[in-house]
C-alpha positions in Angstrom: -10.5 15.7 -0.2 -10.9 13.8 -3.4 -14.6 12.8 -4.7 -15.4 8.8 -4.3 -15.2 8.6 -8.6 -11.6 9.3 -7.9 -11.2 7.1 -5.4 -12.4 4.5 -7.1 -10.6 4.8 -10.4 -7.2 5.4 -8.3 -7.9 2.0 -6.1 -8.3 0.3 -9.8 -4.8 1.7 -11.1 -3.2 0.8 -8.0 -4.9 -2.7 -8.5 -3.8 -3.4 -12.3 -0.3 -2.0 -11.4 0.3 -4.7 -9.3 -1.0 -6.9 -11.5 1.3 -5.7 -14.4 4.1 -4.7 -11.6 4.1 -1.3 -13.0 5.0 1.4 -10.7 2.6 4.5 -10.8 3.2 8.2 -10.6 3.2 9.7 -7.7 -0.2 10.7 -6.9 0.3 12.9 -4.7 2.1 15.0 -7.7 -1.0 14.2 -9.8 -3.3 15.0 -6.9 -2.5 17.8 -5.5 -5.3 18.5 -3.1 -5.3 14.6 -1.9 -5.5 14.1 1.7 -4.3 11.5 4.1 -7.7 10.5 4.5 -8.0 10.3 0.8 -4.8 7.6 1.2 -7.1 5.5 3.7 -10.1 5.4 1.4 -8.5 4.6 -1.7 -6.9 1.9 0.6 -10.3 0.4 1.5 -11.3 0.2 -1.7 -8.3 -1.7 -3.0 -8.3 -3.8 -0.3 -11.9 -4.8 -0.9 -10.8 -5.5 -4.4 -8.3 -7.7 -3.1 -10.7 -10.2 -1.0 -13.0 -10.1 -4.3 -9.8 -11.8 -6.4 -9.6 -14.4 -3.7 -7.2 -12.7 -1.2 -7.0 -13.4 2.6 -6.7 -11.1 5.2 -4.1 -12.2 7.5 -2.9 -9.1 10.0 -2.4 -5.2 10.3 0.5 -3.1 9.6 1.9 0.3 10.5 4.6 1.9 8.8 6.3 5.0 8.9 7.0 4.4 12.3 10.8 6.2 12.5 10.8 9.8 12.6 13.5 9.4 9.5 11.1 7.7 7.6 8.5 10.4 8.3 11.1 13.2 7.7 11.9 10.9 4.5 8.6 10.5 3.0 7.3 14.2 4.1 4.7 12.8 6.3 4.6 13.2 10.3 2.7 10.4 11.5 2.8 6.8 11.4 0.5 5.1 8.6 -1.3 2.1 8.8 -3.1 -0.8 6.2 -3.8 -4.4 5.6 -1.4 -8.0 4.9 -2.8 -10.4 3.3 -1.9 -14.3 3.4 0.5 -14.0 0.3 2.4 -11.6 2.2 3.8 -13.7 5.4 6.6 -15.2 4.8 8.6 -17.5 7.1 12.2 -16.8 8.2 14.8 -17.9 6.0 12.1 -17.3 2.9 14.5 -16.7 -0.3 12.4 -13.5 -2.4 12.1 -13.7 -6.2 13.7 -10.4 -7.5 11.2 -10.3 -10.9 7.9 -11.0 -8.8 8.0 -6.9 -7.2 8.4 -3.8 -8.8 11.4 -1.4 -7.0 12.0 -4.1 -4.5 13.0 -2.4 -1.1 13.0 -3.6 2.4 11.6 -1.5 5.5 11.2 -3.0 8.8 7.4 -2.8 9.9 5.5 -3.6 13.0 2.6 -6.5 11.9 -0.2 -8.1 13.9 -1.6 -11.0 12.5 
């Protein structure tokens, strides 16, 4: 497991990347002894970030809910995180290509 210094500084790249929409290297490459529990801490911290910039929780996801998605992403178990208010969207909501980085879709379950 990674120490909370790297944690931290990985939460903050993840942060500025979506502030620049910059994807980042995979850090799993870059990381090679990081965990899934490593995943779920860097995601607290991020997410903390997030509320301090004026975000809103609004629900819970889990992805990686198919076994071909698992089988896809090397990774046998579904994962779960945090939406925020600027991430619901009504039906019918038109998306703005330039606003995302690699824009794909994947159908999640979300409680809000």
């Amino acid at each position: 497991m990674l120490d909370h210094e790297t944690h931290v500084k990985i939460a903050d790249e993840l942060h500025q990347a979506n502030i620049d929409r910059q994807p980042v290297e995979l850090l799993t490459k870059r990381y090679p002894g990081m965990v899934i529990e490593d995943s779920y801490a860097i995601q607290k911290i991020w997410a903390d970030r997030q509320i301090e910039t004026g975000r809103r929780k609004a629900g819970h996801k889990i992805g990686l809910t198919s076994k071909a998605m698992q089988a896809a992403t090397g990774i046998d178990e579904p994962d779960y995180g945090v939406i925020f208010d600027d991430q619901v969207f009504e039906s019918g909501h038109v998306f703005e290509w330039r606003k995302y980085t690699h824009p794909r879709i994947e159908i999640e379950l979300a409680f809000v």
